[in-house]
N, C-alpha and C positions, 0 to 999 in steps of 0.2 A: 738351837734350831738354826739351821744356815738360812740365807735366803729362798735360795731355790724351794725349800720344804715352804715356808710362809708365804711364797709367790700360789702353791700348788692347792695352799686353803685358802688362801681368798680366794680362786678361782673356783674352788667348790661352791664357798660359800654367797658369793653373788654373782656364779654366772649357773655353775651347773648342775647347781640344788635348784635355782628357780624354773632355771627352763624343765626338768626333772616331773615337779608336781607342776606344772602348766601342761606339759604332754600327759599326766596322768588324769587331772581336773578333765579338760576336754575330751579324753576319752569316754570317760566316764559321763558325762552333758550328753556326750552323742547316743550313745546306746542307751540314756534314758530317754529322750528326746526324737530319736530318730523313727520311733512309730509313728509317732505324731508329726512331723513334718514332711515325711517321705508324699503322704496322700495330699498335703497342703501344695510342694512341690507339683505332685503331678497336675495339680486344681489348675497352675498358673499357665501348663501347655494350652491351656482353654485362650490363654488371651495373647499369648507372647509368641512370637516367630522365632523358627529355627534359621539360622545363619550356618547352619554346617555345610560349604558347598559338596554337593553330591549325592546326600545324605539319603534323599528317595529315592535314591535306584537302590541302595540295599536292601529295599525291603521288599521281602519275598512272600511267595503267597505255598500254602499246606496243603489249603482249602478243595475239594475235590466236589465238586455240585452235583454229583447224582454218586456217591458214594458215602452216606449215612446210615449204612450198616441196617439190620434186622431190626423195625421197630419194635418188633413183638418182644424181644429179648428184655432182663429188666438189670441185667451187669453185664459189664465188659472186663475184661482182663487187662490190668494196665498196661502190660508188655504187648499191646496189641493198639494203645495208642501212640501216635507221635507228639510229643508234645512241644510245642510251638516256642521259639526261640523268643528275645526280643527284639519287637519289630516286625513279627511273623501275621501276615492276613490266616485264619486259622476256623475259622467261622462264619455266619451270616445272620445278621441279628434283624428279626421283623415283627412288626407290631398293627396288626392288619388293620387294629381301629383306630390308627392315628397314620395310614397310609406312610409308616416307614420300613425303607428295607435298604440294607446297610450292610457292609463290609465291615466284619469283627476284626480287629487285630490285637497281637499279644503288647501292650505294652502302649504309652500314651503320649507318645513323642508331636510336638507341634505338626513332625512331619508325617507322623501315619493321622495324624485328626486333620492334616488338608485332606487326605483319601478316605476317611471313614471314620468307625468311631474304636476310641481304644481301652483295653485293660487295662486298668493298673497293677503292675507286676510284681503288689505284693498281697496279689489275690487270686485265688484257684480257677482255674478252667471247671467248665461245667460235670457234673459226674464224683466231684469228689467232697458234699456235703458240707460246703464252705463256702461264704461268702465271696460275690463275683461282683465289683467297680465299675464301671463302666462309663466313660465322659467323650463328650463329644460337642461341638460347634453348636451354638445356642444358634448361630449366621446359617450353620450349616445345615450336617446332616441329623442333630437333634432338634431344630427349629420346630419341627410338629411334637414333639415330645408332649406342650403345652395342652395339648388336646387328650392326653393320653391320661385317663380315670380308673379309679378300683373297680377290679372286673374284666377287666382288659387281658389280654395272654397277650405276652410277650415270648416268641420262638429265635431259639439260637440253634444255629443247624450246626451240628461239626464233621468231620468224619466218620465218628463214630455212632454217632445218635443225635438225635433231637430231643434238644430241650422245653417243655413250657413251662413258664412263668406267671401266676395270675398277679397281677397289681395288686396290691392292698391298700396303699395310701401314697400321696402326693406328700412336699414340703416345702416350704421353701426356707431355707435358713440361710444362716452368715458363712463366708467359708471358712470360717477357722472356728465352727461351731464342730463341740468336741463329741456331740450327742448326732450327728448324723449319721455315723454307720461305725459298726464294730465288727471288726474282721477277723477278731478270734473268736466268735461265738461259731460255735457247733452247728451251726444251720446253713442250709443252699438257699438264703437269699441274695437275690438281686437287688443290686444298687444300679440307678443310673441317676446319671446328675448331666448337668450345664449349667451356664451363666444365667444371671436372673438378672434384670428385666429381659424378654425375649428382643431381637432386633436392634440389639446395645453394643456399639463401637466402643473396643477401649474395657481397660477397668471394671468390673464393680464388683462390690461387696459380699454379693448375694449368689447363691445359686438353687436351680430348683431341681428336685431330688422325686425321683420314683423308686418305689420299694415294690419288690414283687416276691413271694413264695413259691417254691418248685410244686410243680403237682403232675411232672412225669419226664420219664426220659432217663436213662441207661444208669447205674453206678456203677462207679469205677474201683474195682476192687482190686487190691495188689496181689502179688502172688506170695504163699505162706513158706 
């Protein structure tokens, strides 16, 4: 065996076997782990400032205010919605018995939650029988959220149709509480959250969470 050949396995064997199963390990951590972190992640747009200079003029609006389509209708054709990028205003979210009404946007960046309240973007728009996220400024434009009880309708206008949502139950939990909302169930419920305690600079632990169930408004059916 000359050198060169025992230069070529030691370098297998402590430099590029280990880095080898170290890219392999961490792939594998991510895509078990990255459900679960993804919503954790967007939780912390609620407290932390975006530093990207520019970053709010990218963001565009879809949203069309007296163009919500046939209420009467009870599906839409998908090829007949736009579906909203991230970052995209794309909706209108109001809640009459807690005097909120609010700019939807796709996606929950620091800088669409200075203008309104946002999506988390690994959750459906309205119409497609799947859980819908929704977080915004405890300071801001969720601050009345707090008043807001089972029973309550909550309406998302989009272009294509309007949504309601009745309340069903408050919460308040931890945010890395793994039992607040599941986003592969089969159902059009509505989630919305913020920061807990209301009126709280900074930090904290807790957030308070509405749940609502659909009880009208267009489905979104693909074409066969």
């Amino acid at each position: 065996m000359n050198r060169f050949t025992l230069i070529n396995k030691r370098a297998m064997a402590y430099i590029i076997m280990p880095l080898l199963f170290s890219t392999i390990g961490y792939t594998v951590l991510y895509f078990a782990f990255a459900p679960v972190l993804r919503p954790v992640v967007s939780s912390l747009n609620l407290i932390i400032s975006d530093n990207k200079p520019g970053y709010s003029s990218r963001i565009e609006s879809i949203f069309k205010e007296n163009n919500s389509g046939d209420q009467s209708i009870t599906t839409v054709d998908e090829k007949l919605v736009e579906m909203p990028t991230y970052g995209t205003h794309y909706a209108r979210l109001e809640i009459e018995a807690a005097e909120i009404v609010t700019d939807l946007y796709f996606g929950d960046s620091s800088a669409v939650l200075k203008k309104g309240v946002g999506q988390y973007f690994g959750s459906t728009i309205p119409g497609y029988g799947r859980p819908l996220l929704i977080g915004g400024h405890s300071n801001g434009q969720f601050n009345k959220l707090q008043y807001v009880k089972a029973g309550n309708i909550v309406t998302i206008t989009t272009n294509y149709g309007i949504y309601e949502y009745e309340v069903t139950e408050t919460k308040i939990l931890y945010a890395f509480d793994k039992s607040a909302y599941n986003l592969s169930q089969q159902k059009e419920q509505l989630i919305l959250y913020t920061c807990y305690p209301f009126n709280t600079l900074g930090l904290t632990s807790k957030r308070f969470f509405v749940y609502g169930d659909k009880i009208s408004g267009p489905v979104i059916t693909s074409p066969q």
